[in-house]
Backbone as CSV, one residue per row, in Angstrom:
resi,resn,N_x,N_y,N_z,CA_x,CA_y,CA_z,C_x,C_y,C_z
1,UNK,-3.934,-33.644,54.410,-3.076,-34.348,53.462,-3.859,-34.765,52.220
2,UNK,-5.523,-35.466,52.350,-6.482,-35.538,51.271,-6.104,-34.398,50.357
3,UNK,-6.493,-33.231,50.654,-5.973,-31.944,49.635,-4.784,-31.976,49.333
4,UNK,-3.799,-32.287,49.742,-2.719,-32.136,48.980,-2.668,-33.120,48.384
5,UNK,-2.697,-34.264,48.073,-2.650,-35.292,47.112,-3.401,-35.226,46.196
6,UNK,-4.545,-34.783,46.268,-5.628,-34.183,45.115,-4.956,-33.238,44.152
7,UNK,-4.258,-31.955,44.569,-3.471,-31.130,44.059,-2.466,-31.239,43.714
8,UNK,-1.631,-31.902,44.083,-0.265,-32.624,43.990,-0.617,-33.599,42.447
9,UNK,-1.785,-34.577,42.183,-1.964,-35.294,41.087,-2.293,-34.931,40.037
10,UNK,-2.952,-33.449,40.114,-3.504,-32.818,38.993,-2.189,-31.782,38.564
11,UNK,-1.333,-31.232,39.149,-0.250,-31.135,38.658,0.691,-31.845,37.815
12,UNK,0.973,-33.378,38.717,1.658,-34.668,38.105,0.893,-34.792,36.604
13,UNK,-0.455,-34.612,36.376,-1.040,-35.057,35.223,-1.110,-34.167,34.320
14,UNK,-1.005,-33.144,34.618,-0.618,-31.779,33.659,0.938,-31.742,32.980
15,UNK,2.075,-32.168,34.008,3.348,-32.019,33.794,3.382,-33.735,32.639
16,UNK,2.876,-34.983,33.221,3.100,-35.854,32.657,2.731,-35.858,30.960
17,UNK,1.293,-35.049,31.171,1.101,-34.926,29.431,1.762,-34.057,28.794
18,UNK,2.095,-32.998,29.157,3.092,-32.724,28.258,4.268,-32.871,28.120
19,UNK,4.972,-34.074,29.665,6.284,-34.614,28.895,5.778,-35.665,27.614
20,UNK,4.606,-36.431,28.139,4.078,-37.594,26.681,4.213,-36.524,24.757
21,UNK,3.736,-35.400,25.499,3.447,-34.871,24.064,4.810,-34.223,23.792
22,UNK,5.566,-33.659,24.518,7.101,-33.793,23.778,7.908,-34.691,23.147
23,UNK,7.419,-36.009,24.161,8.061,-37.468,23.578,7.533,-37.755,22.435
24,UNK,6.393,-37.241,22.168,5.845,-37.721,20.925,6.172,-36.934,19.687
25,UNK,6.502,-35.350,20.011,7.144,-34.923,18.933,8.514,-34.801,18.695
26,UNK,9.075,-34.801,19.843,11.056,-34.812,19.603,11.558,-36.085,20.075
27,UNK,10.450,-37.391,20.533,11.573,-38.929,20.707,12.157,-38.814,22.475
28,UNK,12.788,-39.345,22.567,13.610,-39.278,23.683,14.857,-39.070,23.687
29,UNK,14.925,-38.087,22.918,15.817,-37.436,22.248,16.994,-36.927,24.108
30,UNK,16.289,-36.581,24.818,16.762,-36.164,26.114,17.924,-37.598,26.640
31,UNK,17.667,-38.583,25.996,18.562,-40.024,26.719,20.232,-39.107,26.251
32,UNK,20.249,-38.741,25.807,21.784,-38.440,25.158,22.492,-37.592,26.110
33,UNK,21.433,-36.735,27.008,22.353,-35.485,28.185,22.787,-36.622,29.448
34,UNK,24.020,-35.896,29.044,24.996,-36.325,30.281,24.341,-36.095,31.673
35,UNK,24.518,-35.902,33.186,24.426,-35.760,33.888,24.672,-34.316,34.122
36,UNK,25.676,-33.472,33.638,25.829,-32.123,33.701,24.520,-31.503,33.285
37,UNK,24.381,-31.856,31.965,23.646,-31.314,30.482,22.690,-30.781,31.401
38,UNK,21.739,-32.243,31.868,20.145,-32.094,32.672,20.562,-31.219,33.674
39,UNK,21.245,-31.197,34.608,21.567,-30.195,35.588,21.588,-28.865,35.155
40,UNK,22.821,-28.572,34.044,22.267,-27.253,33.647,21.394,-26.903,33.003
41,UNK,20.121,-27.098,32.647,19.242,-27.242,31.872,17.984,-27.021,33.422
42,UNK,18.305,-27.691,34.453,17.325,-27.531,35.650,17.965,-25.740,36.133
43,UNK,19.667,-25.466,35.662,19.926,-24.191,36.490,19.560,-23.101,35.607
44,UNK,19.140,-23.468,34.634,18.661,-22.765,33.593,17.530,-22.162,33.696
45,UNK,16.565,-23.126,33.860,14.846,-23.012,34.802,14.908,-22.173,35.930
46,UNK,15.435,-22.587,36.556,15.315,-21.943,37.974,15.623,-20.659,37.994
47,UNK,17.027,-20.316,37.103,17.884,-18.675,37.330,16.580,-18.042,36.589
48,UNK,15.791,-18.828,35.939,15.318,-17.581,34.867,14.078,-17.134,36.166
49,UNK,13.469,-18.333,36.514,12.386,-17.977,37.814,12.672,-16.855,38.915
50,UNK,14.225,-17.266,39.369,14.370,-16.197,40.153,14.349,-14.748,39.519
51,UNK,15.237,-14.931,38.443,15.472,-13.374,37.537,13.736,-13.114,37.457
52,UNK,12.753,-13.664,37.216,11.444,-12.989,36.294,10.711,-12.074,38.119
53,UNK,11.904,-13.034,39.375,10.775,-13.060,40.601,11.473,-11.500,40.920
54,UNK,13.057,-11.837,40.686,13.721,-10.289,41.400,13.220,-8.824,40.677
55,UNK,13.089,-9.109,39.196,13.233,-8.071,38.484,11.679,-7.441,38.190
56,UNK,10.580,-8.948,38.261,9.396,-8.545,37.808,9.073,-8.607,36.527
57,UNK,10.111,-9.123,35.165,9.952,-8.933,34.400,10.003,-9.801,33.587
58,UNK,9.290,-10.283,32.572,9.250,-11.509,31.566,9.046,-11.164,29.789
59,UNK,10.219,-10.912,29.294,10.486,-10.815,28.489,10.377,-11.950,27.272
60,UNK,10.154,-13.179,27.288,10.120,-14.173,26.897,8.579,-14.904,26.916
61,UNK,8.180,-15.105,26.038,6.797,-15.673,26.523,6.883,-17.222,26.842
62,UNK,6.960,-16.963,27.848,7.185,-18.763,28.556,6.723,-18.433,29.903
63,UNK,5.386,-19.174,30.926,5.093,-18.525,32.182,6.429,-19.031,33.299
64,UNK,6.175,-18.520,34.280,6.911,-18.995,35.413,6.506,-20.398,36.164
65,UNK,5.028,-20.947,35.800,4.227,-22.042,35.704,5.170,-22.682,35.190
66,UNK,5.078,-22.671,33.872,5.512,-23.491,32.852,7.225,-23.740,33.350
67,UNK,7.386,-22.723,33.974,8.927,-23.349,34.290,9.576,-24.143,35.254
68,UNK,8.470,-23.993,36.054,8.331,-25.198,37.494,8.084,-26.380,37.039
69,UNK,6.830,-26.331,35.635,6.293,-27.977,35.714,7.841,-28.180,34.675
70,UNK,8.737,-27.778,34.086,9.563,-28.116,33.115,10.593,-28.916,33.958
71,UNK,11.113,-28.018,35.313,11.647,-28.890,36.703,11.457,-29.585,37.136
72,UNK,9.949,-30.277,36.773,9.688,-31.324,37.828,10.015,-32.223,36.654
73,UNK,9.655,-31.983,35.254,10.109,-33.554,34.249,11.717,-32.831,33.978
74,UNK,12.497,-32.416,33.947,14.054,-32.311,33.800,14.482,-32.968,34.987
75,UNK,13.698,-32.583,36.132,14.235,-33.729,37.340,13.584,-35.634,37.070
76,UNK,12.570,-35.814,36.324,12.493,-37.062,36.162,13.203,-37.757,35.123
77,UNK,13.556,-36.878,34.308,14.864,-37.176,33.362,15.918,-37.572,33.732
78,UNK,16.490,-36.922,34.636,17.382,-36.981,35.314,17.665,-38.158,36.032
79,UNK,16.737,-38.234,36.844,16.567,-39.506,37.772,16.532,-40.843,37.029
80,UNK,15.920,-40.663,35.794,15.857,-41.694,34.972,17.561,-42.202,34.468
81,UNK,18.071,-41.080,34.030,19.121,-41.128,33.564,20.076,-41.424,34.676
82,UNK,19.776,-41.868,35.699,20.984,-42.047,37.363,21.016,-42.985,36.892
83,UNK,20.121,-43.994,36.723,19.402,-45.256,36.392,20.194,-45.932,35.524
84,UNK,19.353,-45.327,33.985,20.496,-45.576,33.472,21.516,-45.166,31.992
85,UNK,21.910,-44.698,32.326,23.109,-43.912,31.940,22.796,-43.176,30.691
86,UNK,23.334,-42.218,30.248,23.359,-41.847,29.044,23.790,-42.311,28.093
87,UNK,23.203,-42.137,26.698,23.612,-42.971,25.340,23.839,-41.649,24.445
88,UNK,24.428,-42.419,23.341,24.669,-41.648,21.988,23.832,-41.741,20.971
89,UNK,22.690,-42.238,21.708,21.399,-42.227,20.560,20.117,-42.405,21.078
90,UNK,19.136,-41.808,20.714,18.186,-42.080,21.748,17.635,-43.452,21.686
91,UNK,17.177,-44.327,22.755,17.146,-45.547,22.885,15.954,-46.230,23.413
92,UNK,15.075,-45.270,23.769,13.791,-45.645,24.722,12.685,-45.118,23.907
93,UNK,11.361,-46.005,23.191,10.477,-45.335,22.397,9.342,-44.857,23.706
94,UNK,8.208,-44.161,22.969,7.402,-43.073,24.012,6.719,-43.691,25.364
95,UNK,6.314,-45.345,24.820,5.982,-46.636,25.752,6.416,-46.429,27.329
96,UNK,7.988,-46.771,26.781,8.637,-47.014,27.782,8.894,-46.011,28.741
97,UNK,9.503,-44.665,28.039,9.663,-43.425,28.413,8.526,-43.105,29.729
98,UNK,7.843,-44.015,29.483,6.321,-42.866,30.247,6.227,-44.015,31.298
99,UNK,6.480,-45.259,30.792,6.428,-46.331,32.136,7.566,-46.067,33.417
100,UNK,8.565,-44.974,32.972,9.762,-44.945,33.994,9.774,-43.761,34.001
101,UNK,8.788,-42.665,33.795,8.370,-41.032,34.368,7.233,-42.020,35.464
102,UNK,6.527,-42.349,35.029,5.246,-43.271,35.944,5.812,-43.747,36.999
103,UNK,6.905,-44.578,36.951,7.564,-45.075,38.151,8.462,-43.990,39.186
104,UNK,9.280,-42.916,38.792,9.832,-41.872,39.524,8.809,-40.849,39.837
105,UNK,7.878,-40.665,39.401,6.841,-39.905,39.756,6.452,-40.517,41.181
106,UNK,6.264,-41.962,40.864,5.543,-42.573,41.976,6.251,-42.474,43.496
107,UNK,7.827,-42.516,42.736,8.783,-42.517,43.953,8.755,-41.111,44.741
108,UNK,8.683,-40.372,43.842,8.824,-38.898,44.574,7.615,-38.602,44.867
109,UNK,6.612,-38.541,44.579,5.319,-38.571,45.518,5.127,-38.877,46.703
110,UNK,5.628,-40.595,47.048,5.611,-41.241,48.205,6.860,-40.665,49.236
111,UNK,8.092,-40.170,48.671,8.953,-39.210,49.259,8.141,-37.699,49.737
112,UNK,7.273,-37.486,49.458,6.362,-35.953,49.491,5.420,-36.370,50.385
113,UNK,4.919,-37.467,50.375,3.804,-38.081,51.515,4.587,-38.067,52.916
114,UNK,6.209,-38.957,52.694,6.665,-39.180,54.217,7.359,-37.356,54.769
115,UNK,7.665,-37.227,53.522,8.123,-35.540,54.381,7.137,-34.431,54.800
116,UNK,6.275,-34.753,54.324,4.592,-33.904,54.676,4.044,-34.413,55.934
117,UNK,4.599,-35.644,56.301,3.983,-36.279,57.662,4.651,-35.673,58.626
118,UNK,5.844,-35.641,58.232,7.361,-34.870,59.336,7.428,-33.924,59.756
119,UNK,7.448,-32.921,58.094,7.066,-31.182,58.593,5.596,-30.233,58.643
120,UNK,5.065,-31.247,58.587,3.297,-31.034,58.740,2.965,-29.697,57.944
121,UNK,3.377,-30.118,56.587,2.700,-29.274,55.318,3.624,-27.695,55.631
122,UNK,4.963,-27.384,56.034,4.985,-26.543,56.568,5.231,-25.770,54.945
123,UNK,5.553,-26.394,53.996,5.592,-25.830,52.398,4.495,-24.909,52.062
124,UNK,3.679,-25.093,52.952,2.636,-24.262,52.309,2.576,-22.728,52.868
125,UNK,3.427,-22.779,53.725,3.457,-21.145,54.587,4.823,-20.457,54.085
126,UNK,5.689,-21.108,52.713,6.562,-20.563,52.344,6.229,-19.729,51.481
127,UNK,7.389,-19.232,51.124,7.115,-18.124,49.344,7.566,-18.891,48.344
128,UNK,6.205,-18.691,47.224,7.543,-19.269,46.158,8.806,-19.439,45.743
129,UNK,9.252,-17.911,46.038,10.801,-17.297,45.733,11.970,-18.318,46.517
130,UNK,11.231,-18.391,47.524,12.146,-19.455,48.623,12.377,-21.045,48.346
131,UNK,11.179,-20.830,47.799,11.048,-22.147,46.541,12.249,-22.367,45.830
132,UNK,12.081,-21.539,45.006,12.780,-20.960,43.586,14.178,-20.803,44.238
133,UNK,14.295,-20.624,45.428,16.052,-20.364,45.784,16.572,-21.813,46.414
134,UNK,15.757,-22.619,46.820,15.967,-24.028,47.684,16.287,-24.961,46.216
135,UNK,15.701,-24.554,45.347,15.527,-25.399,44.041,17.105,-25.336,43.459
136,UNK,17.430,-23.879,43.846,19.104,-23.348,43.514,19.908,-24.054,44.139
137,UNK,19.937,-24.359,45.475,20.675,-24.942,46.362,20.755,-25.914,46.478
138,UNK,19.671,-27.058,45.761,19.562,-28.697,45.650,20.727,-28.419,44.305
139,UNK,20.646,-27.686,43.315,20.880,-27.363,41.948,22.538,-27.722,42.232
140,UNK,23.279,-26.422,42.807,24.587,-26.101,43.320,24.770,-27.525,43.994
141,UNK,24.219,-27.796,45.013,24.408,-29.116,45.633,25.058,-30.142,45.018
142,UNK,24.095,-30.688,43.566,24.008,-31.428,42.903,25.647,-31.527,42.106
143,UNK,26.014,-30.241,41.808,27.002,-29.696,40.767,28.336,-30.151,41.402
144,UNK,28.028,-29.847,42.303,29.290,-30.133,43.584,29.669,-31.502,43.711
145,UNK,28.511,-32.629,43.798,28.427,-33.775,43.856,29.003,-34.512,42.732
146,UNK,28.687,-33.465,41.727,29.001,-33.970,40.302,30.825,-34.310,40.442
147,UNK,31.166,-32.906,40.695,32.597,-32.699,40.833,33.048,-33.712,41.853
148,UNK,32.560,-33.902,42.134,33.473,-35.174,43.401,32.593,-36.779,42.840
149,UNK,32.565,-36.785,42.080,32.496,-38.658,41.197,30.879,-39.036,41.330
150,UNK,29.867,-37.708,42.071,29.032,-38.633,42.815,28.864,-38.982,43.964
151,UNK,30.125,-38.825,44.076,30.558,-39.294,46.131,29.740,-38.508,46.994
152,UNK,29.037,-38.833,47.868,29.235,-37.744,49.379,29.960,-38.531,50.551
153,UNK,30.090,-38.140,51.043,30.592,-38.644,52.637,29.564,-38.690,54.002
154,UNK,29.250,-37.641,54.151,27.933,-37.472,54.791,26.835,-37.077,54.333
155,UNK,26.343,-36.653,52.713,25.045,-35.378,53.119,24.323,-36.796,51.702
156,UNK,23.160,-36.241,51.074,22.580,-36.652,50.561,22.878,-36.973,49.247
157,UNK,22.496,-37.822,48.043,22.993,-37.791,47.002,22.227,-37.294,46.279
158,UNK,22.304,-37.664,44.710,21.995,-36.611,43.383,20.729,-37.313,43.576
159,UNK,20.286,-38.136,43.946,18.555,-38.493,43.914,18.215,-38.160,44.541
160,UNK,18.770,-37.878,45.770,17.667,-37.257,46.765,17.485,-35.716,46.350
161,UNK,18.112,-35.312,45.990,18.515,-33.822,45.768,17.423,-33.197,44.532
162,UNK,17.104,-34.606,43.538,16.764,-34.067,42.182,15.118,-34.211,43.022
163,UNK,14.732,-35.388,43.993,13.407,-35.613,44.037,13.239,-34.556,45.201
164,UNK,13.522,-33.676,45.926,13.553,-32.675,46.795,13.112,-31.337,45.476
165,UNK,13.982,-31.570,44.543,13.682,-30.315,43.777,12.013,-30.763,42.599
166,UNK,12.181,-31.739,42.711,10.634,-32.138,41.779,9.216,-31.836,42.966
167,UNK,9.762,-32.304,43.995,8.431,-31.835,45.243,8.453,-30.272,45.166
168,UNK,9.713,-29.581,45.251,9.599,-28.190,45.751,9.151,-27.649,44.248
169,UNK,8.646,-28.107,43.174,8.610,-27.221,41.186,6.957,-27.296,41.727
170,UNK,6.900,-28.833,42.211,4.979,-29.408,42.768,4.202,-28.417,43.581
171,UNK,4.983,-28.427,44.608,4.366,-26.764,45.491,4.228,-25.485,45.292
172,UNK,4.875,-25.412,44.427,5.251,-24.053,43.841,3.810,-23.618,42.839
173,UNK,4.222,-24.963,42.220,2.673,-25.171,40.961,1.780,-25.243,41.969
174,UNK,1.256,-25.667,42.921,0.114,-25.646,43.784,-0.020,-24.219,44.466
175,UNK,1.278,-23.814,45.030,0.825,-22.205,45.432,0.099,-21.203,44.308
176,UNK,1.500,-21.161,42.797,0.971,-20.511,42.185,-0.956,-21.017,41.868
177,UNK,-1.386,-22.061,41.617,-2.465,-21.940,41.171,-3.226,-21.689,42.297
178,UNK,-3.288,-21.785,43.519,-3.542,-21.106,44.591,-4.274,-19.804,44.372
179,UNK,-2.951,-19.033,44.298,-2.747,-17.419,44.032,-3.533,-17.173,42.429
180,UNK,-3.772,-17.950,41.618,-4.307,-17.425,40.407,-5.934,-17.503,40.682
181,UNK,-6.079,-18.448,41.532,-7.553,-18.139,41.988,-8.436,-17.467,42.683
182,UNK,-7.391,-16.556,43.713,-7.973,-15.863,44.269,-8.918,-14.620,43.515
């Protein structure tokens, strides 16, 4: 578990600076997406991951890296925004912004610690792709949830769903850099 928290933080600190350095050049400009917006914007990420995984092909210069760590801050956006709500103007300067990525980071980490105790690291014997398709299915999940007020009845809600998909963008980034070292 030492190794994975080691790896797991140097990811978090890679993804965190460059949400800081977006905030610093476009604002928090992101407070304004609805709850849909960020969602499609996470199904956006993901379809393109699967498309670059089925087809092999990347037409776009943007890595498949880069599109995991973009999932893990569109999911802290998100989460932020459960919180609290969307505006018609952006409302949070870069300060604050980063004190409440700092705090959902923290949450979904410690969510990644108790589910790593449970399934005893079994993330690490997956495929990315499976990744990349579980990330779809929190995604769809989410959409569904949307359509019904938010509500579930029995299964999980849009937070659990978004911090399931920020752990699974984390592993993904840890496999791939894995695999780039060999």
């Amino acid at each position: 578990m030492e190794k994975t928290i080691k790896q797991y933080d140097k990811i978090i600190t890679s993804t965190r600076d460059t949400f800081e350095k977006k905030a610093l050049d476009y604002g928090t400009t992101w407070r304004i997406l609805r709850p849909q917006s960020i969602i499609d914007q996470l199904f956006i990420k993901a379809k393109r991951i699967r498309s670059i995984q089925i087809t092999g092909e990347n037409k776009v210069n943007e890595s498949v890296d880069g599109e995991f760590a973009a999932i893990y801050n569109y999911s802290i956006m998100a989460l932020i925004q459960l919180d609290l709500k969307y505006t018609d103007e952006p409302d949070l300067d870069v300060k604050k912004a980063l004190e409440l990525y700092d705090k959902k980071s923290d949450e979904i980490k410690n969510l990644m610690i108790a589910k790593n105790h449970d399934y005893g690291e079994a993330w690490r014997d997956m495929q990315i792709s499976s990744m990349a398709d579980f990330i779809l299915v929190k995604i769809f999940r989410i959409k569904q949830i949307l359509l019904n007020d938010g509500k579930t009845k029995i299964s999980e809600g849009i937070d659990s769903n978004l911090m399931d998909i920020a752990n699974y963008a984390v592993f993904a980034l840890i496999l791939l850099n894995q695999k780039n070292k060999l």
